[in-house]
VMD Tcl script that draws the C-alpha trace (Angstrom):
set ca {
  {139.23 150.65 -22.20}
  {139.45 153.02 -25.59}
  {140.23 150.70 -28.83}
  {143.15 151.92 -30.79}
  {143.65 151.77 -34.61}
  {146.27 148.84 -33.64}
  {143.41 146.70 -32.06}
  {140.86 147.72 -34.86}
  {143.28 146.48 -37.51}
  {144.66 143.42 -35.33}
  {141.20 142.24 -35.26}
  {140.77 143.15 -38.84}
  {143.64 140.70 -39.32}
  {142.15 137.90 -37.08}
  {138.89 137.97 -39.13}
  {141.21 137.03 -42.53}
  {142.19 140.74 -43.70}
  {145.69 140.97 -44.87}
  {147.73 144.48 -44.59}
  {147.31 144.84 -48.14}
  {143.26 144.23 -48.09}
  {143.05 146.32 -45.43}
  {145.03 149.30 -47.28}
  {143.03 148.97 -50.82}
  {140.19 149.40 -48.22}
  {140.94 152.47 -46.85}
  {142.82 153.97 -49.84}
  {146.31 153.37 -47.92}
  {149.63 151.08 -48.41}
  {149.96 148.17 -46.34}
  {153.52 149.83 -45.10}
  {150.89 152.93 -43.81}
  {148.69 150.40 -42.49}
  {151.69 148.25 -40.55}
  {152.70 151.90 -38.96}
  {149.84 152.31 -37.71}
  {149.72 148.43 -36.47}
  {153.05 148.76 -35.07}
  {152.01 152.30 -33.42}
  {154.80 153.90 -35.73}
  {151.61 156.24 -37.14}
  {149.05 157.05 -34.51}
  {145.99 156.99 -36.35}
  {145.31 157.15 -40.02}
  {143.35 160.49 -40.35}
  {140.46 161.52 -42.95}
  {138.41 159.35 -44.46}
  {140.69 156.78 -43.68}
  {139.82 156.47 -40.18}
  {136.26 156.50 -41.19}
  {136.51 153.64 -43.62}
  {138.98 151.09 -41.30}
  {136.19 152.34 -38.32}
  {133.89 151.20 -40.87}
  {135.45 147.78 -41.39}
  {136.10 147.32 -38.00}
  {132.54 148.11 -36.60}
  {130.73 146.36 -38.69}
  {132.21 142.99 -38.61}
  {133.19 143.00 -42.96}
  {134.43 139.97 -44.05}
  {137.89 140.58 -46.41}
  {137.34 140.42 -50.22}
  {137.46 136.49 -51.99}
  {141.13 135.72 -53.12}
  {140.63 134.71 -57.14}
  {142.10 131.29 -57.19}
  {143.00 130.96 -60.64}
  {142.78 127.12 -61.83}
}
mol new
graphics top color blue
foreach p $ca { graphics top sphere $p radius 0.5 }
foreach p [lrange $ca 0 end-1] q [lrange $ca 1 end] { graphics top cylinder $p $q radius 0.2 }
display resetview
């Protein structure tokens, strides 16, 4: 069975990522990166692919949330 882009980013999301994360990852908006979630955008082209591939395939952990005191 082939992964899509939706699985790559659902796991994404089940790792931590949020939509918006996963966008300043990959140089996109989180709306561009629900589309492509939601199958509304097949796949997200250029280097974009490469970088959420990137993400996906190597297991990245999402950036630390600074918790102001």
């Amino acid at each position: 069975m082939e992964i899509t882009w939706a699985d790559r980013i659902k796991a994404l999301e089940g790792r931590g990522w949020s939509l918006t994360d996963i966008g300043r990852a990959i140089g996109k908006s989180p709306q561009t990166v629900s589309d492509i979630k939601q199958g509304r955008t097949r796949e997200p082209g250029g280097m974009a692919a490469v970088q959420l591939h990137h993400l996906y395939s190597t297991g990245a952990k999402p950036p630390v949330k600074d918790v102001a005191a």
